[in-house]
Structures are given as C-alpha cells and as structure tokens.
The first five atom37 places (N, CA, C, CB, O) and aatype in JSON, in Angstrom:
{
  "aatype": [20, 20, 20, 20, 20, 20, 20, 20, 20, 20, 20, 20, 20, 20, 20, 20, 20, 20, 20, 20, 20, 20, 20, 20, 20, 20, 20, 20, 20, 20, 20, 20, 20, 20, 20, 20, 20, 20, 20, 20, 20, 20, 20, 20, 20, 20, 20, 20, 20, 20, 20, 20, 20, 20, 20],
  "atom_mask": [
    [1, 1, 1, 1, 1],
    [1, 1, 1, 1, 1],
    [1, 1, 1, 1, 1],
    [1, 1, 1, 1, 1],
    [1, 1, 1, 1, 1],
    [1, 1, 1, 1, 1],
    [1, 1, 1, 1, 1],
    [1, 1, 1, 1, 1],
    [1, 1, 1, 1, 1],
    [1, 1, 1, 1, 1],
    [1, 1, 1, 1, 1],
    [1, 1, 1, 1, 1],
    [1, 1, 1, 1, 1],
    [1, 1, 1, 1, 1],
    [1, 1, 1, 1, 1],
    [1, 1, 1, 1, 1],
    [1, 1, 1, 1, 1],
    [1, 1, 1, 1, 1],
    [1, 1, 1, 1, 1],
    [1, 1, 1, 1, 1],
    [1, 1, 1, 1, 1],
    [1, 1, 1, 1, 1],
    [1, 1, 1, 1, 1],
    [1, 1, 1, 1, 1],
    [1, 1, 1, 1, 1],
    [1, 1, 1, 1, 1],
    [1, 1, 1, 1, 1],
    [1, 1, 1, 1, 1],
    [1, 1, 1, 1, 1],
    [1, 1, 1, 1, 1],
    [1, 1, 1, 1, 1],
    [1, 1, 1, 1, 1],
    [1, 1, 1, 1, 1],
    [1, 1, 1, 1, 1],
    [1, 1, 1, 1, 1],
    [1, 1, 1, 1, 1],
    [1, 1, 1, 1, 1],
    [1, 1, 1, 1, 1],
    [1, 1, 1, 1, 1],
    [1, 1, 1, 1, 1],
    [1, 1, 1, 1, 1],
    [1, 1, 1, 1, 1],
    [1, 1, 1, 1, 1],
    [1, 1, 1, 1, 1],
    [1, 1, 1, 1, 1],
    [1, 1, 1, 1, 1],
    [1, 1, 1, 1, 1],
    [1, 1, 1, 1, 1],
    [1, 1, 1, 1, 1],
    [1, 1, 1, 1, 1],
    [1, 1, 1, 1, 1],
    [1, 1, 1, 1, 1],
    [1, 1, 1, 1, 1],
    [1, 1, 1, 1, 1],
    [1, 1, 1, 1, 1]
  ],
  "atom_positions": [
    [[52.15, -33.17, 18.55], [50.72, -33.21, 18.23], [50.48, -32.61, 16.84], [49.89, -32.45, 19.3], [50.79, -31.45, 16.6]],
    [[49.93, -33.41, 15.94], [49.55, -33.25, 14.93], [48.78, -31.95, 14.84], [49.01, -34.3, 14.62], [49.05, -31.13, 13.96]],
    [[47.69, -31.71, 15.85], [46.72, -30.26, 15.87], [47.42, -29.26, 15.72], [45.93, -29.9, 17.11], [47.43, -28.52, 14.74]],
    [[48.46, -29.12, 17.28], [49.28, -28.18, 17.09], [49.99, -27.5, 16.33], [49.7, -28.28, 17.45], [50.2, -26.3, 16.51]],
    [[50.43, -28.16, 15.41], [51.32, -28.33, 14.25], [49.98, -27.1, 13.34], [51.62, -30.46, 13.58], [50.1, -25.89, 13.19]],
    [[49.03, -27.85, 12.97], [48.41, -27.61, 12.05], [47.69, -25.67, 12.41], [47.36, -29.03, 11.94], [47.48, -24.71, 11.66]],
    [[47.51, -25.92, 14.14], [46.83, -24.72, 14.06], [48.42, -22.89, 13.61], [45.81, -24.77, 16.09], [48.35, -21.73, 13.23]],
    [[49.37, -23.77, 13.98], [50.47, -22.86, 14.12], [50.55, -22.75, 12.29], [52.04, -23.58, 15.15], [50.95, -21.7, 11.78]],
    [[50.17, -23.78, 11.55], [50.01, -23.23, 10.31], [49.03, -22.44, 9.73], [50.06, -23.99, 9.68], [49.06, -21.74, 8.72]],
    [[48.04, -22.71, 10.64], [46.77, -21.6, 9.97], [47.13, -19.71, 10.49], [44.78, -22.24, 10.94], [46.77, -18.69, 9.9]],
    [[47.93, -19.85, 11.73], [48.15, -18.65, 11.95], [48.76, -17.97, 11.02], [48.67, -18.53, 12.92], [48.29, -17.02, 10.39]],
    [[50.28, -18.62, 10.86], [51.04, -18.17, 9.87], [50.63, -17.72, 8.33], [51.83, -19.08, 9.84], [51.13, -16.84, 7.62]],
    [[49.68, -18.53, 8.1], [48.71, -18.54, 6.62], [48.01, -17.27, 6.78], [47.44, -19.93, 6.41], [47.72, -16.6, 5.79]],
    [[47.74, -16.92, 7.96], [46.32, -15.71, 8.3], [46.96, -14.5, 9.04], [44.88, -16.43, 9.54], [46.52, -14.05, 10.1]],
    [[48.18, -13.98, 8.3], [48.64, -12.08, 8.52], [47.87, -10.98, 9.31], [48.59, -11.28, 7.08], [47.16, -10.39, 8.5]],
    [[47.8, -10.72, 9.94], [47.24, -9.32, 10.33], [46.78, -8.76, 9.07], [48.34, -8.31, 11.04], [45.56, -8.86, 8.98]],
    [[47.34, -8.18, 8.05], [47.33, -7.38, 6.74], [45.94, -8.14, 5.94], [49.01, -7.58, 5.76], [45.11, -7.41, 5.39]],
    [[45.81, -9.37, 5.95], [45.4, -10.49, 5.35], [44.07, -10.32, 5.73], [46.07, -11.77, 5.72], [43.11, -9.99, 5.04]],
    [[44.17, -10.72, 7.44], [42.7, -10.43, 8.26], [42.27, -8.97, 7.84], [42.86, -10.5, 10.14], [41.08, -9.0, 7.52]],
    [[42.77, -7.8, 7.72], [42.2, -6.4, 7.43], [42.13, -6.3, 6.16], [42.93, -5.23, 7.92], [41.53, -5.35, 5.66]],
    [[42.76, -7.31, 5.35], [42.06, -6.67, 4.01], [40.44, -7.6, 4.16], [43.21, -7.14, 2.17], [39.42, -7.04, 3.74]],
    [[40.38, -8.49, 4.56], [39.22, -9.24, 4.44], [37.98, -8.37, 5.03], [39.44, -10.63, 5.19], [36.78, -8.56, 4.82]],
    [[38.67, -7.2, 5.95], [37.68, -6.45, 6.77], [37.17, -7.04, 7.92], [36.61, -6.14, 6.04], [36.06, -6.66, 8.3]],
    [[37.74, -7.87, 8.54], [36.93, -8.63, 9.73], [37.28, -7.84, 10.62], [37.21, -10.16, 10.15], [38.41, -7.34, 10.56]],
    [[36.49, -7.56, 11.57], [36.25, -6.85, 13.15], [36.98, -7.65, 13.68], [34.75, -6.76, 13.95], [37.02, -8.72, 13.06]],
    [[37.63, -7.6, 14.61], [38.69, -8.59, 15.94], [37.33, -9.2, 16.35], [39.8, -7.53, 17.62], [37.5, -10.39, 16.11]],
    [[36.33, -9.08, 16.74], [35.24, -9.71, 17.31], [34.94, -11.17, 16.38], [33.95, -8.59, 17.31], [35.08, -12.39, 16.53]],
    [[34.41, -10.12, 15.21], [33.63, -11.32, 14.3], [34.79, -12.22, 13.78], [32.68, -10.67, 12.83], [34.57, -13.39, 13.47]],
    [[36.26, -11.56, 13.69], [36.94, -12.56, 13.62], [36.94, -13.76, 15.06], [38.21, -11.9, 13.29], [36.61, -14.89, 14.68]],
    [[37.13, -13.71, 15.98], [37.35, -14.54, 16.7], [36.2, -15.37, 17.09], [37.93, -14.04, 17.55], [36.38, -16.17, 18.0]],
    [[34.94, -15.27, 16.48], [33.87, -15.91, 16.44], [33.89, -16.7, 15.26], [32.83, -15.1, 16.55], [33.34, -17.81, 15.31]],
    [[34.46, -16.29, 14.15], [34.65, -17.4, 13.33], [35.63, -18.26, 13.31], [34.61, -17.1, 12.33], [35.5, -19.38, 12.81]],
    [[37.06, -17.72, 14.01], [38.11, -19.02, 14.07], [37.39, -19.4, 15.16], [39.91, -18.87, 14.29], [38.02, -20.46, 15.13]],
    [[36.53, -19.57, 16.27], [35.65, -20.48, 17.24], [34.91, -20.96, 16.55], [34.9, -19.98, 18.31], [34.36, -21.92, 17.09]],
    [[34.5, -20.72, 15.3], [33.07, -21.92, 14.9], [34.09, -22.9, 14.03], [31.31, -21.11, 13.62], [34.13, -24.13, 14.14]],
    [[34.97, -22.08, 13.07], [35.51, -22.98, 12.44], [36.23, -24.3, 12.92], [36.18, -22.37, 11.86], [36.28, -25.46, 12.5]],
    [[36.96, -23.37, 14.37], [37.67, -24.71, 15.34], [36.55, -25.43, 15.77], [38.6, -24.26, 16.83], [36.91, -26.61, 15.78]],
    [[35.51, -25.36, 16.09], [34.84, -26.0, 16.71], [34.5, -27.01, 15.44], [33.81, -25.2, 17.48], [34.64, -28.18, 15.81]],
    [[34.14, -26.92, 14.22], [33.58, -27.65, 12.91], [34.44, -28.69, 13.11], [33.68, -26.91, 11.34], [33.97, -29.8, 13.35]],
    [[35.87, -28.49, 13.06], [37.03, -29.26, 12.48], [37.09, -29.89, 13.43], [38.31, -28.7, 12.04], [37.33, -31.07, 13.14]],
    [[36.93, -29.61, 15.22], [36.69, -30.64, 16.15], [35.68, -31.75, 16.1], [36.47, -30.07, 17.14], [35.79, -32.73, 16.83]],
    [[34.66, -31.58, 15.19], [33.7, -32.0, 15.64], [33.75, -33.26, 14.63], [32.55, -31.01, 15.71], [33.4, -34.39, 14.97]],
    [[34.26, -32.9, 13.23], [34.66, -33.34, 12.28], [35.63, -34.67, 12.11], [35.06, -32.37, 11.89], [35.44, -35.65, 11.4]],
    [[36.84, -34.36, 13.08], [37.53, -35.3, 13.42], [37.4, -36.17, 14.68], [38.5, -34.83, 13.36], [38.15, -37.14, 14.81]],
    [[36.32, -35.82, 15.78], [36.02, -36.37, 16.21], [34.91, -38.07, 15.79], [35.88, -35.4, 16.74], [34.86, -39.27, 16.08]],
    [[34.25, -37.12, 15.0], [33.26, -37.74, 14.4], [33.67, -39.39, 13.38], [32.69, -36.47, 13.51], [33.25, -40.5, 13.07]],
    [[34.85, -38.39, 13.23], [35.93, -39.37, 12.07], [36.31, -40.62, 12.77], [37.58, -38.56, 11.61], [35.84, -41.75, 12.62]],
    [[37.05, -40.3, 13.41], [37.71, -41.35, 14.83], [36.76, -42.3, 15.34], [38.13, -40.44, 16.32], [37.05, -43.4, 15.8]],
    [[35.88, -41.94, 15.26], [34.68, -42.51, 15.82], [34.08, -43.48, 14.88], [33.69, -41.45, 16.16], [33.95, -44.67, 15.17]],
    [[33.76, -43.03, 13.86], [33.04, -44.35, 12.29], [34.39, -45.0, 12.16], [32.4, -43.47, 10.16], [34.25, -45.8, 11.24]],
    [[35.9, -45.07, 12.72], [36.8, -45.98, 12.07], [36.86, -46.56, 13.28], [38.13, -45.52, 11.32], [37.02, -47.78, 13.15]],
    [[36.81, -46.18, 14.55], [36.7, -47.25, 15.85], [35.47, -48.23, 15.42], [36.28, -46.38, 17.53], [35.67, -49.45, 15.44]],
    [[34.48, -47.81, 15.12], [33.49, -49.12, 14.82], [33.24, -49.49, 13.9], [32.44, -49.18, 15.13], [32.09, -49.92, 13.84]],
    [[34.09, -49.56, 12.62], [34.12, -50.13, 11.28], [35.08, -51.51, 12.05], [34.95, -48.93, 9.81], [34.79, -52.69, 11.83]],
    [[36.26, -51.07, 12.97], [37.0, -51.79, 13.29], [36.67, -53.07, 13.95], [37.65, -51.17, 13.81], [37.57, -53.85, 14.29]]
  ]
}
C-alpha cells in the first residue's frame, strides 16, 4: 500500500527531537497529525473521485 509506505515516511521525517524543538504538546501534536491525516484523506479521496467521472 502506497499510504503505508508514505505514512512510515512521515514518521521517520518527524524525530522526537524535531517534534520538541517545534514545541508541540503530545496533545496538540496528535490533533494536528489527525487534521492533517484527515486533509490528505479527504484530498485523495476527492481526487479519485473527479478522475472516476472524467472517465
């Protein structure tokens, strides 16, 4: 799965050290990788969707 792939790269991209220099709370972090996942779902859903009925 292509997702999979991709989310195991965002982890790797995003350090512990990385997240604390940015200052994010464990909270407000995990509220934003949920909105962001949710964007990029919604995004490629959306996608899939205008090329099924272009088709």
């Amino acid at each position: 799965m292509q997702d999979e792939e991709w989310l195991e790269q965002i982890e790797i991209s995003l350090t512990e050290e990385e997240i604390e220099a940015l200052g994010w709370q464990p909270k407000r972090n995990w509220w934003a990788m949920g909105c962001f996942v949710i964007l990029v779902g919604l995004s490629g859903i959306i996608s899939l969707w205008r090329r099924r009925r272009h088709e």
